[in-house]
Structures are given as structure tokens and as C-alpha cells.
N, C-alpha and C positions, 0 to 999 in steps of 0.2 A: 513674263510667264515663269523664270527659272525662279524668280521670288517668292510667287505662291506657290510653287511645289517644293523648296526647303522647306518655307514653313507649314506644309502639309506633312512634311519627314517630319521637320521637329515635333510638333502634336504627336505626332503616329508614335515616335520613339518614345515621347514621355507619356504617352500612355500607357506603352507597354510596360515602363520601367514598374507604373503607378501601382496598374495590374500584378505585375510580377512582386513587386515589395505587399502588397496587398494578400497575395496568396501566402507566402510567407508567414505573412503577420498571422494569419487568420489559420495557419496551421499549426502556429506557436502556441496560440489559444487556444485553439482545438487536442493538441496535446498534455498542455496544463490542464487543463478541464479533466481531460482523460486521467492523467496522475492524479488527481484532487478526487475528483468524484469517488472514487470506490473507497475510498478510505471513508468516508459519510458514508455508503451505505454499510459495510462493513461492522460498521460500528451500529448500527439502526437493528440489523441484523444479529449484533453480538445476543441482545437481551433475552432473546430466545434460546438461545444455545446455552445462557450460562448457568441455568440448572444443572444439565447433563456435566459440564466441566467441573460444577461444583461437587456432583457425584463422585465422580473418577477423582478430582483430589481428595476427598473424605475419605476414600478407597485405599488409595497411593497412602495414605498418610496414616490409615489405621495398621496396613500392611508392614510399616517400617515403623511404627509404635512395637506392635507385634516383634517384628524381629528384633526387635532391640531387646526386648524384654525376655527372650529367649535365650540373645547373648548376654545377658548381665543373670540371670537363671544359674546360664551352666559356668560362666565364672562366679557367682557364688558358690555354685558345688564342688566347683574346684576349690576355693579358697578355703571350705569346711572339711575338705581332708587333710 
């Protein structure tokens, strides 16, 4: 009797180990998936947005054209006194 109920332990134990390494696993996965996934949509979603960015850098970048040419303006009018 005491042999069929080790080996009813032993089963029990390793099933539990199997489960326990099991959830692990499957949380490891479930984690990666999680990191990985947003990045695809992110990127799916970029293509909508990138007019508007493209705006605002056209913006940024006539803005600092502009000033540039305001400091190079008043240092030529300094250099012409």
C-alpha cells in the first residue's frame, strides 16, 4: 500500500513542478508578446500621424531658417559700418 501512495506523491509532485514550469513558460511568452506587439502597432499607426509631424517639422525648420537669416541680416549691418 505504502508503494502506491509514493507513487501517487511522485505523479502529484511532478505534476505540479510541470504546471508550475508551465505557468512560467507561458507568462514569459505572454510578456514578450506584450513588449513586441506595440511596437507593430505603433508603427501601423505611425502613418497617420506623419503628415501632422511633417507639418510641425516644416514649421520648426522655416522658423530657424528665419532666424538665421535675421542673424546673418544684422551681422551684415554691422560689418557695413
Amino acid at each position: 500500500m505504502s508503494e502506491s501512495r509514493s507513487h501517487s506523491d511522485h505523479t502529484t509532485k511532478s505534476k505540479h513542478w510541470l504546471r508550475t514550469a508551465f505557468l512560467i513558460y507561458g507568462m514569459m511568452v505572454a510578456g514578450l508578446l506584450g513588449f513586441f506587439i506595440p511596437d507593430v502597432k505603433t508603427h501601423g499607426t505611425q502613418g497617420a500621424g506623419t503628415p501632422v509631424q511633417t507639418v510641425a517639422k516644416a514649421a520648426r525648420y522655416e522658423a530657424v531658417i528665419a532666424n538665421w537669416n535675421r542673424y546673418r541680416n544684422k551681422d551684415a549691418r554691422a560689418e557695413a559700418r
